[in-house]
ROVOVEX-662174 format. One record per residue (C-alpha): residue number from 1; z, y, x. Coordinates in steps of 0.05 Angstrom, whole numbers, plus 32768, in hexadecimal, padded with zeros to 4 digits. Layout:
BEGIN
+-----+------+-------+------+
!   i !   up ! north ! east !
+-----+------+-------+------+
! NUM !    Z !     Y !    X !
...
+-----+------+-------+------+
***
This chain:
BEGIN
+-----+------+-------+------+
!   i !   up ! north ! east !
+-----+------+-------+------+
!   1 ! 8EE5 !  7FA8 ! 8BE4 !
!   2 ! 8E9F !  7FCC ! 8BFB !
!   3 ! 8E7A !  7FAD ! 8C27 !
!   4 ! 8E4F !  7FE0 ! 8C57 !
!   5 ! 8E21 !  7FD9 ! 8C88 !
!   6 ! 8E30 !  801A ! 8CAC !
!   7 ! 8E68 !  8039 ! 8CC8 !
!   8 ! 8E8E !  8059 ! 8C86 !
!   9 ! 8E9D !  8043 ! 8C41 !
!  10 ! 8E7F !  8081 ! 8C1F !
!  11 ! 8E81 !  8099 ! 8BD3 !
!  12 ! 8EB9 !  8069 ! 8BC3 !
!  13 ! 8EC9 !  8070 ! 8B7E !
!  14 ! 8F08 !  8058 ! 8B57 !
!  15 ! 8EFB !  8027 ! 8B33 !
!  16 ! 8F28 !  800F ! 8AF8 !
!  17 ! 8F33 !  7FCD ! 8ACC !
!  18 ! 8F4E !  7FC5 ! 8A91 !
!  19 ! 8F6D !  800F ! 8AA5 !
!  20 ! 8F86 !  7FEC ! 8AE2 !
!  21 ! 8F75 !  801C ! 8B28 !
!  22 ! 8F53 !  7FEF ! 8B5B !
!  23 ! 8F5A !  8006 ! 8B9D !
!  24 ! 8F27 !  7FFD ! 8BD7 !
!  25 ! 8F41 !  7FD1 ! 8C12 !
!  26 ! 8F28 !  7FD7 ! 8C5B !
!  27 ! 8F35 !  7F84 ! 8C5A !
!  28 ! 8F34 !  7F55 ! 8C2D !
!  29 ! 8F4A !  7F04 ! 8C3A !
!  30 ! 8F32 !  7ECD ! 8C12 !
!  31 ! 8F37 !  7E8B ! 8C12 !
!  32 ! 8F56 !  7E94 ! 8C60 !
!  33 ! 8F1C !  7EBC ! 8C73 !
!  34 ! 8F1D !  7F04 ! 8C83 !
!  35 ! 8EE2 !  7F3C ! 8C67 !
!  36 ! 8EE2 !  7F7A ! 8C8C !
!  37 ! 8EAC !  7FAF ! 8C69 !
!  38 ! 8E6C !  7F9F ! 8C95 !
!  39 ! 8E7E !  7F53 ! 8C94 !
!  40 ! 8E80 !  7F58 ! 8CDE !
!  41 ! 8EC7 !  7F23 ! 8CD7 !
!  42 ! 8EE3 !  7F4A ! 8D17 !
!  43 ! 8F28 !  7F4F ! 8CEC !
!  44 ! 8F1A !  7F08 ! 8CE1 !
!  45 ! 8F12 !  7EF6 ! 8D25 !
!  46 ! 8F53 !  7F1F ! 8D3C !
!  47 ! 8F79 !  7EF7 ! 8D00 !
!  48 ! 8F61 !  7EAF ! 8D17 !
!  49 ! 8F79 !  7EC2 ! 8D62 !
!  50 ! 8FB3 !  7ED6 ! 8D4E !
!  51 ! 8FC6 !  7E97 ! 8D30 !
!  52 ! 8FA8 !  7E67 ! 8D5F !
!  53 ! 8FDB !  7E95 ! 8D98 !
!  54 ! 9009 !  7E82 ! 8D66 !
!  55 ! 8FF8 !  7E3A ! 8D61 !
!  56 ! 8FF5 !  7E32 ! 8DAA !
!  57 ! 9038 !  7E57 ! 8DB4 !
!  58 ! 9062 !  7E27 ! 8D84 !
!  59 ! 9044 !  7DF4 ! 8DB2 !
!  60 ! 904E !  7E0B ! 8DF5 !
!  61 ! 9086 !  7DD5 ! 8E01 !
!  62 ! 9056 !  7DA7 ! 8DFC !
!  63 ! 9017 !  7DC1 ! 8E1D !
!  64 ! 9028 !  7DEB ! 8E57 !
!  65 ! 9024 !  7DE0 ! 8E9A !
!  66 ! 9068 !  7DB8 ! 8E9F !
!  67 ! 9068 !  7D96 ! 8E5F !
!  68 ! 906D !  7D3B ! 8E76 !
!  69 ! 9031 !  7D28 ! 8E46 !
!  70 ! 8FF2 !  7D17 ! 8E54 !
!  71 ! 8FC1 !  7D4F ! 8E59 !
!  72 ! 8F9A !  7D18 ! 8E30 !
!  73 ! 8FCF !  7D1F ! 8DFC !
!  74 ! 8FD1 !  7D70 ! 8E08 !
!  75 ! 8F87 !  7D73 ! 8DF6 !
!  76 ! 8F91 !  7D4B ! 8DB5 !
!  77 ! 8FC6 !  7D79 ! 8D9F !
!  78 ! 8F97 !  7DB4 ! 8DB0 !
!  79 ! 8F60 !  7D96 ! 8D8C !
!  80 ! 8F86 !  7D7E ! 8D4F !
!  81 ! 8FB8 !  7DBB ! 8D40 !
!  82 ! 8F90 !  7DF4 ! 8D62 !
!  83 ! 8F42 !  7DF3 ! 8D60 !
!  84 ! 8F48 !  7DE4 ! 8D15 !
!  85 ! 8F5E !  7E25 ! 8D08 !
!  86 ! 8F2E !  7E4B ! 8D3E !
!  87 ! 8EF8 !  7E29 ! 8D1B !
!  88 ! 8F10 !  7E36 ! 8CD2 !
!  89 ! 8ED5 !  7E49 ! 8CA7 !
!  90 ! 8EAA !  7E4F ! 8CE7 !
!  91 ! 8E6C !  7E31 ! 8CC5 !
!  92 ! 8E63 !  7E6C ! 8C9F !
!  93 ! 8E80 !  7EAB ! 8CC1 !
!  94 ! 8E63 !  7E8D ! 8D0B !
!  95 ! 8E1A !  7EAA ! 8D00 !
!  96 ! 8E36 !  7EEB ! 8CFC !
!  97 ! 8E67 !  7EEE ! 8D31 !
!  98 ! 8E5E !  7F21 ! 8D66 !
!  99 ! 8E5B !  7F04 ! 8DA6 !
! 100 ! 8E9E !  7F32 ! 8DB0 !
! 101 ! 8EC3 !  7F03 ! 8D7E !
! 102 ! 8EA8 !  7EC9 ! 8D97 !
! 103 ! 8EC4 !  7EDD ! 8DD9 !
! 104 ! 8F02 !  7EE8 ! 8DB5 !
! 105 ! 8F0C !  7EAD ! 8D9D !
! 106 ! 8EEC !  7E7A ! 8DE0 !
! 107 ! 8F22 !  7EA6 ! 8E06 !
! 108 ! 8F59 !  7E80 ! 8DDB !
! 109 ! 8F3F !  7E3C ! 8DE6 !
! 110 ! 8F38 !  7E4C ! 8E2A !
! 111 ! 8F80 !  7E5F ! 8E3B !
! 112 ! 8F9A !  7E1B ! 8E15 !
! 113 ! 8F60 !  7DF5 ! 8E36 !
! 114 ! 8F75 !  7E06 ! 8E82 !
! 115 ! 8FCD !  7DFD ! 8E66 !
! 116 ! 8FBE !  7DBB ! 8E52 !
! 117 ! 8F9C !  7DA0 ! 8E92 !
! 118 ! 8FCD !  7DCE ! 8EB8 !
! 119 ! 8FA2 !  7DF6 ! 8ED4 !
! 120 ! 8FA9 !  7E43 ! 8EDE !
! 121 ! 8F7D !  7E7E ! 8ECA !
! 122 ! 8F5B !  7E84 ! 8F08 !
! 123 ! 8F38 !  7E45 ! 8F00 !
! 124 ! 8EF8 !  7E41 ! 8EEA !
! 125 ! 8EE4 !  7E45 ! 8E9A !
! 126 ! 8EAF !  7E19 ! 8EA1 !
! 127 ! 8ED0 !  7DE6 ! 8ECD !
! 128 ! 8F05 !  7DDC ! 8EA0 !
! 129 ! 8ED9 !  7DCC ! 8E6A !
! 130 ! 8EAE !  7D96 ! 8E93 !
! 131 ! 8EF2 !  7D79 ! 8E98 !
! 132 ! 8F0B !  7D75 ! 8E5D !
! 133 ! 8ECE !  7D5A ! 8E35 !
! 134 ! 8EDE !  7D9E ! 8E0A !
! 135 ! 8E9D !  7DC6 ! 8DF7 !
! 136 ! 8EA4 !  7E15 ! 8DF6 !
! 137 ! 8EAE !  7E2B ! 8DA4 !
! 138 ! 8E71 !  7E42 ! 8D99 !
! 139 ! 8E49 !  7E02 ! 8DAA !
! 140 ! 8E86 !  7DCE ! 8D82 !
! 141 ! 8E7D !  7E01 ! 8D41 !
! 142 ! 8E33 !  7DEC ! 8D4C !
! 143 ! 8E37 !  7D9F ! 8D54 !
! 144 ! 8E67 !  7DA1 ! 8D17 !
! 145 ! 8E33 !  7DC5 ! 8CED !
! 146 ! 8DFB !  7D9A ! 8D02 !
! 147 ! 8E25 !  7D65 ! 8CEB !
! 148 ! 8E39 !  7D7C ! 8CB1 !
! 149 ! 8DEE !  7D8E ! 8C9B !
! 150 ! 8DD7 !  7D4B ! 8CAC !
! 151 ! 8E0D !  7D29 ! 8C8B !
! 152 ! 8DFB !  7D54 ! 8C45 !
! 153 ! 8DB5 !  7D46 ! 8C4F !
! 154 ! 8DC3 !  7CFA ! 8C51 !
! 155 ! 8DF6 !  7CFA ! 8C18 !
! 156 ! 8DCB !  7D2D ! 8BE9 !
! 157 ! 8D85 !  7D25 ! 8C00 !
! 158 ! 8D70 !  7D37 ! 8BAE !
! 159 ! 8D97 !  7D77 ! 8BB1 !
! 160 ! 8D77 !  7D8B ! 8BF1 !
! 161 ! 8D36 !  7D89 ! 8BDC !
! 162 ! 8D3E !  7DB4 ! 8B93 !
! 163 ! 8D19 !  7DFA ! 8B9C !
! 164 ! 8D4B !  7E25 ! 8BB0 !
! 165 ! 8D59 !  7E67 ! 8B86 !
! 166 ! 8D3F !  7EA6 ! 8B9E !
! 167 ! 8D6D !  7ECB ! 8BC9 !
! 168 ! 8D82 !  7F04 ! 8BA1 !
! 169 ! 8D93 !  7EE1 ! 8B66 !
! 170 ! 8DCC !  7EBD ! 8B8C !
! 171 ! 8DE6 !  7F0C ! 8BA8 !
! 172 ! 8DE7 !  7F47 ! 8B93 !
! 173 ! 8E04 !  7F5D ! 8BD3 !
! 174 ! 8DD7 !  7F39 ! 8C0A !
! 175 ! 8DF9 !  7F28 ! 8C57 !
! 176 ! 8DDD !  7F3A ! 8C98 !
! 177 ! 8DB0 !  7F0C ! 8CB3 !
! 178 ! 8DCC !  7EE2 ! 8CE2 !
! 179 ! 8DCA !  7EF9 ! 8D2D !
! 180 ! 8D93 !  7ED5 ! 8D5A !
! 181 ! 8DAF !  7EC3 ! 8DA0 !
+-----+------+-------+------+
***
């Protein structure tokens, strides 16, 4: 895979191993997480929704609107089985979302949010989260990464403070810098 920052992969080359042709994808997925060419992770994005749909659709039965439990109980199962996987690897693809994605992906959350407390789509977003207790995506991804950081600092305070290596000898091929809100 090429990664580009501009619109077109140009003067790709075949390259070959061990006389083996390797071809040039337009995606690549590792470790769950999908690489489009200018690292912009919309294919990722469009991937995670459509598996927390997914998710949410193999629970319906138990979240709609008519389901007996307790939207307490609703809410659990949205946070246990379905925001995992919305926030999957979210610590380091999130500073490069596009607000597009993000959008994307707090659209999700909010369609389960306003099934589980039986609510409809005209009600208000913001409302249903003041409700809930739930925080929009973008601000749980950054309490869990404050967290996270704070917890590594605590646990590896010696690490933390070694002299960190200059940039370019950790990649050859650097990322964007992260967008500034």
């Amino acid at each position: 895979m090429m990664v580009n920052r501009g619109s077109r992969l140009t003067n790709a080359t075949e390259i070959t191993v061990e006389g083996t042709p390797c071809h040039w994808l337009r995606a690549l997925t590792y470790l769950g997480v999908t690489l489009d060419p200018g690292l912009h992770f919309h294919t990722h994005t469009r991937m995670t929704q459509d598996k927390a749909t997914t998710a949410s659709r193999q629970l319906y039965a138990l979240i709609s609107r008519r389901s007996p439990l307790f939207p307490e109980v609703k809410l659990l199962l949205f946070k246990t089985c379905i925001r995992p996987i919305l926030t999957y690897a979210a610590p380091i693809i999130t500073p490069y979302l596009s607000k597009t994605s993000w959008k994307v992906l707090q659209v999700v959350q909010n369609k389960i949010i306003k099934a589980a407390i039986g609510k409809g789509w005209r009600f208000h977003t913001e409302a249903a989260h003041l409700i809930t207790n739930i925080p929009y995506l973008q601000d749980y991804i950054a309490i869990v990464n404050r967290r996270y950081r704070l917890r590594f600092e605590a646990n590896h305070h010696e690490e933390c403070r070694a002299p960190a290596l200059p940039y370019h000898l950790h990649n050859t091929f650097p990322l964007p810098a992260p967008k500034q809100d």
